[in-house]
N, C-alpha and C positions, 0 to 999 in steps of 0.2 A: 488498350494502350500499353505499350510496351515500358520496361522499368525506364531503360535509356529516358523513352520521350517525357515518364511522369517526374524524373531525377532534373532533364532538363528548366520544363516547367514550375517546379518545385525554385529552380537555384533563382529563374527570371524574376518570380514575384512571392517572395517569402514571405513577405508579411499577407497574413490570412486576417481577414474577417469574422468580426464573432458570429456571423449567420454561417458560415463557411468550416468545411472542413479544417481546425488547426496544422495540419500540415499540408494538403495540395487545394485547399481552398473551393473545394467543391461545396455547392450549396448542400446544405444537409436535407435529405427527407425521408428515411426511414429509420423508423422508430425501432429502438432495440430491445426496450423493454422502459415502462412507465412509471417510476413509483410513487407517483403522485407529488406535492406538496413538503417538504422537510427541513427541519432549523438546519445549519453548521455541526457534523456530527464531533466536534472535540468544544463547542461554546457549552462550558457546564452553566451552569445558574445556583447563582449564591441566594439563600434565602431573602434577603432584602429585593434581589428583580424577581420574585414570584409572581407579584402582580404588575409586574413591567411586560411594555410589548417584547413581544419576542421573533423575529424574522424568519419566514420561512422561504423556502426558493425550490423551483421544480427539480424534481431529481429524475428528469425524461432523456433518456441515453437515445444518442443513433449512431446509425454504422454510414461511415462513407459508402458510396456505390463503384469508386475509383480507387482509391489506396485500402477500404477495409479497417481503416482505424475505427474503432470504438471509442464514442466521446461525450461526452458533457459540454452544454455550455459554459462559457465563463460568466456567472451569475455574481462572482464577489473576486476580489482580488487576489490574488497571493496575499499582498499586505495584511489583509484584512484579518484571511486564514492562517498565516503562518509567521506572523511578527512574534506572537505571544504565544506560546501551543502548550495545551496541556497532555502532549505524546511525550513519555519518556520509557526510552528502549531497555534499559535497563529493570526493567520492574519484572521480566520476565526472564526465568531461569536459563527456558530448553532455549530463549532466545541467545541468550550470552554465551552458550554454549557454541550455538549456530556460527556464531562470528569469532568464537575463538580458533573452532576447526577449519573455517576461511581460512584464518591468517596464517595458520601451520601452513595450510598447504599452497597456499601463493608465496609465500616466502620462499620456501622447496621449492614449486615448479617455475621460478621464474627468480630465481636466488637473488634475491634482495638482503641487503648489507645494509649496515651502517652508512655508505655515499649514497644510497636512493632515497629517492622523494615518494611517502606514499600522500596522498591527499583522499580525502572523502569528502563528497559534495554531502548534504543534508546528514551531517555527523553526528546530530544529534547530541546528547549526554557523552558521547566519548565512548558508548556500551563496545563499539569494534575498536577505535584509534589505538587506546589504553592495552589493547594487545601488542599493539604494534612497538607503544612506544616502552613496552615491557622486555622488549627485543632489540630495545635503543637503537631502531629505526627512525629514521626523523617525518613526523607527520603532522599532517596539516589538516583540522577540521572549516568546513565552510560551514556557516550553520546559520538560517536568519531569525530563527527565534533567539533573542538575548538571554530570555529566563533557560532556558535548552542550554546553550551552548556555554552561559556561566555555569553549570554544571563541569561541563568538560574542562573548562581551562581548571577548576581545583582540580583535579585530577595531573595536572600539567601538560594537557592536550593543548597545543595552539589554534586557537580556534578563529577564525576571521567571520565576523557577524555580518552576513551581506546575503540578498538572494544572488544566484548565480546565473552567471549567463556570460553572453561575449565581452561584453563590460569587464566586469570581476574575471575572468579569463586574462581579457590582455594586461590589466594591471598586474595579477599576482605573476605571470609570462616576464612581461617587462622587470619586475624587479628577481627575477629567477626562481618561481620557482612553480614551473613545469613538472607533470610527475611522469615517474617509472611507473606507477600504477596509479591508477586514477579509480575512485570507487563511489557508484552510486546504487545505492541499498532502499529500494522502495521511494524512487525519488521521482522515477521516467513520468511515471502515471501524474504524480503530484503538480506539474509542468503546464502551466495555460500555453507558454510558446515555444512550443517543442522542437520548432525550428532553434532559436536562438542557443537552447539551452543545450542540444547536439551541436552547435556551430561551436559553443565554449568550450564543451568537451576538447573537440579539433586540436583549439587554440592549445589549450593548456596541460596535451600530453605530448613527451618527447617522441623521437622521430621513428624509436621504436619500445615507445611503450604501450602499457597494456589497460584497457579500461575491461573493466568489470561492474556490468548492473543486473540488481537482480530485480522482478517485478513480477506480479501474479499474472500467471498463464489463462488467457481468456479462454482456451481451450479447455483447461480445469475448471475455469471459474465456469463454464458452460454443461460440461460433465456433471460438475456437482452441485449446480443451483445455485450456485454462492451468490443470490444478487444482495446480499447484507453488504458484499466490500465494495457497493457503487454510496458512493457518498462524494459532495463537494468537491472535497480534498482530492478526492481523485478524478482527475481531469480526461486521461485516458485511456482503457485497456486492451492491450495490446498481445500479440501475435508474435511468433517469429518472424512470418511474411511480411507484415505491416514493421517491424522492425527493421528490418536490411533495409526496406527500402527507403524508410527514415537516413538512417547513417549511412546508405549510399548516397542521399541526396549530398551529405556533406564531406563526402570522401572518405569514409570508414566503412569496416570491412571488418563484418561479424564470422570470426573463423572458430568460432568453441564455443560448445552450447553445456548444460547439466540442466535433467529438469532436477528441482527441489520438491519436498512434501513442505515445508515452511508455508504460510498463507493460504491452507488448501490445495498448495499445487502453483509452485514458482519456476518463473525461466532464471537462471543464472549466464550471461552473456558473455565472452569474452571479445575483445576488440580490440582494432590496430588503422593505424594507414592504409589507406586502399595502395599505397606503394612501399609498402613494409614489406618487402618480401620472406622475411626470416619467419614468417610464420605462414601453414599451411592452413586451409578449411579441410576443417576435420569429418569425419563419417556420420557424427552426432548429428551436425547441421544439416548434412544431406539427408541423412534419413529423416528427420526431424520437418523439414520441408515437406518432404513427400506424407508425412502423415497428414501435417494442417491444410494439405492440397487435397488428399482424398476425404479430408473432413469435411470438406466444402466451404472452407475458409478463404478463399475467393469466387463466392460464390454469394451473392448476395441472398437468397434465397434461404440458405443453410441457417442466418443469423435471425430467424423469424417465429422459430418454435419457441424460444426460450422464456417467452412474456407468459406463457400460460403452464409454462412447470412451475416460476414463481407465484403466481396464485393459487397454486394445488397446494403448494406449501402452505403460503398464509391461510388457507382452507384447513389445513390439517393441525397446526399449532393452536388456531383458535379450538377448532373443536376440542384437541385435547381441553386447554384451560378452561374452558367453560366446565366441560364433566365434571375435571378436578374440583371447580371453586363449587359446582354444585353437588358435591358429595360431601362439602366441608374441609379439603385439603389447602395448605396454606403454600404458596410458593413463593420463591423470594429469587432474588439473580445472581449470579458470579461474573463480576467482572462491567466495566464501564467503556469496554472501547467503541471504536468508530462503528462500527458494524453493528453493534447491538440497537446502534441506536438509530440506524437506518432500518432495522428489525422489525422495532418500535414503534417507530413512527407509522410505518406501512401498515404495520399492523394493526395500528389502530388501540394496544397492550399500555395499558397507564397502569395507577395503583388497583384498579378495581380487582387488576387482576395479579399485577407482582409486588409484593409488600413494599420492598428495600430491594436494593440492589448493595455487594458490597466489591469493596476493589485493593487494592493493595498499594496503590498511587497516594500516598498523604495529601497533595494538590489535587486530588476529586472529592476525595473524603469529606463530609459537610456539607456537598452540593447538589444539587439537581441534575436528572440528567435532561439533556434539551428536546425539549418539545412535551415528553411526556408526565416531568415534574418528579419522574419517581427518584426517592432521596437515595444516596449513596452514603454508605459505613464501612469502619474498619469491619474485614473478616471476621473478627470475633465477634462481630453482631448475631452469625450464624450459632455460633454457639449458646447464647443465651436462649433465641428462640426456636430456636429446633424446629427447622420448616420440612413438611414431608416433602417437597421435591423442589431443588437448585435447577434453575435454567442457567446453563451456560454458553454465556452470550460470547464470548472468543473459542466460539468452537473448535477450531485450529488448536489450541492449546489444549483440548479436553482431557487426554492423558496426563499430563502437567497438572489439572484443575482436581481431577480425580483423584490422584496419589496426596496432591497438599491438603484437600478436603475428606478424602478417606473417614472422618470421624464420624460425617453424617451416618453413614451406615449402622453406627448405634443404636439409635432410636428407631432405625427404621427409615431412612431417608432415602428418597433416589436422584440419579441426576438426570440432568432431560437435556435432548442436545438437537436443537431446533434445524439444522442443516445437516447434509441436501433434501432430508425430511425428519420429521420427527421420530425420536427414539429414547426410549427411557430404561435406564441403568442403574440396576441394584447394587 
């Protein structure tokens, strides 16, 4: 099927079915890779629900056999997952850095002033705006968790608490305010209707301005194992290919690509009007196409290995743990995010095997982490008990984790860093 005929189709009947592909509606039947059974990986557990039920929901990926998107069902809402979240962007350094060297350089290459509009869809804590408006740029946070986005407005971030979509597009459109740049940062994947929430995009960037999203390259995610970042919240993973053809369905036109190292391996996307002509498709995207094309990323076939490098992993982390515990070494965790605990779960890793886990987030601090109960501490925990080996669960950050925690190496400690397989660091 040709882009034209899947773009046409796509526009006739957008609304998808949850047994169905979320963008061209194709029934789903191949399995991307399985990991069983697992709670909501950001619902911590406060000690009082220890003995409360606790929900769990399949975390069984599959790839279209039409468009090639990679997907999750919609087992739980947006609402459900993202009214109240306990993700806050800010809590990490090389992160803030990340989004500070953004903003330098989009302001530069697309010279934004004082009269432009930036907006960020899922803005979070304000961790990117707070550049912006350090620059008295006038910006706009959209953000649907309340607890999240009260963050940003102390800050003096404008934040509008709404999930986003065509809706929230035409109102903030109507009362003016369309953006020069329009920014979504780990947001694409986050998306049950991924139609809608590219239609809003449309809506609510001027006639030639520029959106920007960044989101983990399933290519990388595939290279290096990563199946830790499939969890709920992430609805989709996505492609450069399966992307165009996304925002072609809606009239946009992905002319500038950057891969990132952020998340294991990120695409950074630039985009416009498919009738923008003031901007060219650059050499990035073409070559960048021809890579995911010899990769066999239209190719249904190519998407079928990867269920069983994730189990060689879970095969290799266990074994480590077991020797350790059965030599009498003590381990404990670094870090509580989403991925550790899709880790976790698979794994099968509770207290038997990780003491604590500890985090830097004060709103995890005291709690559980979901599914496998193990408790979360301030950082300093680490220091009292001197564990011979930190599993660091935000592997993406291990650099970061290594240079703050550097002290373990006193006693003798090592760090152990569970993806694309197991390796331990003195």
């Amino acid at each position: 099927m040709t882009t034209t005929t899947l773009q046409s189709s796509v526009q006739n009947d957008i609304s998808v079915n949850r047994c169905g592909c979320r963008f061209c509606g194709t029934t789903l039947e191949h399995t991307f890779v399985d990991l069983g059974m697992s709670p909501l990986c950001e619902s911590y557990v406060a000690a009082e629900q220890l003995n409360q039920m606790e929900p769990f929901y399949p975390l069984h990926v599959y790839v279209c056999d039409r468009c090639f998107l990679v997907q999750l069902q919609e087992y739980v809402s947006p609402q459900n997952i993202f009214s109240h979240y306990a993700y806050f962007s800010s809590y990490s350094d090389s992160w803030l850095q990340h989004a500070k060297n953004y903003t330098e350089k989009v302001i530069t290459r697309f010279g934004l002033n004082t009269s432009s509009q930036v907006v960020e869809i899922a803005s979070n804590d304000g961790y990117l705006l707070q550049y912006f408006v350090l620059k008295e740029i006038p910006a706009l946070g959209i953000e649907p968790a309340a607890n999240v986005a009260e963050l940003a407005i102390t800050k003096g971030i404008p934040t509008t608490v709404k999930f986003f979509g065509q809706n929230t597009a035409d109102e903030l459109a109507a009362n003016g305010k369309q953006a020069d740049l329009l920014i979504g940062n780990n947001v694409l994947a986050h998306v049950p209707d991924i139609n809608d929430f590219v239609a809003g995009c449309k809506i609510l960037l001027k006639p030639e301005g520029v959106i920007t999203m960044e989101f983990p390259h399933i290519m990388r995610l595939m290279e290096g194992n990563q199946f830790d970042t499939i969890y709920h919240e992430h609805f989709s993973y996505l492609s450069l290919l399966t992307v165009e053809k996304i925002f072609a369905a809606h009239d946009l036109t992905i002319f500038d690509i950057e891969e990132l190292s952020t998340h294991g391996g990120s695409l950074r996307i630039y985009a416009c009007h498919v009738d923008d002509n003031s901007k060219s498709i650059s050499q990035e995207v073409k070559e960048l196409r021809e890579i995911e094309e010899a990769a066999g990323f239209l190719n249904i076939e190519s998407y079928f290995s990867f269920a069983e490098k994730v189990k060689e992993t879970k095969f290799q982390l266990l074994e480590f743990l077991i020797a350790a515990k059965r030599q009498g070494k003590s381990i404990v965790g670094y870090g509580a995010p989403g991925k550790g605990n899709t880790l976790l779960n698979y794994c099968g890793i509770r207290e038997d095997f990780l003491d604590y886990t500890v985090d830097r987030n004060p709103f995890k601090q005291g709690k559980f982490l979901p599914g496998t109960h193990i408790p979360i501490f301030h950082p300093n925990k680490i220091q009292e008990t001197k564990p011979d080996y930190l599993l660091i669960l935000p592997w993406n950050l291990k650099n970061e984790v290594m240079s703050q925690m550097s002290y373990v190496r006193d006693w003798g400690g090592k760090f152990v860093v569970p993806i694309p397989e197991v390796n331990v660091y003195s």
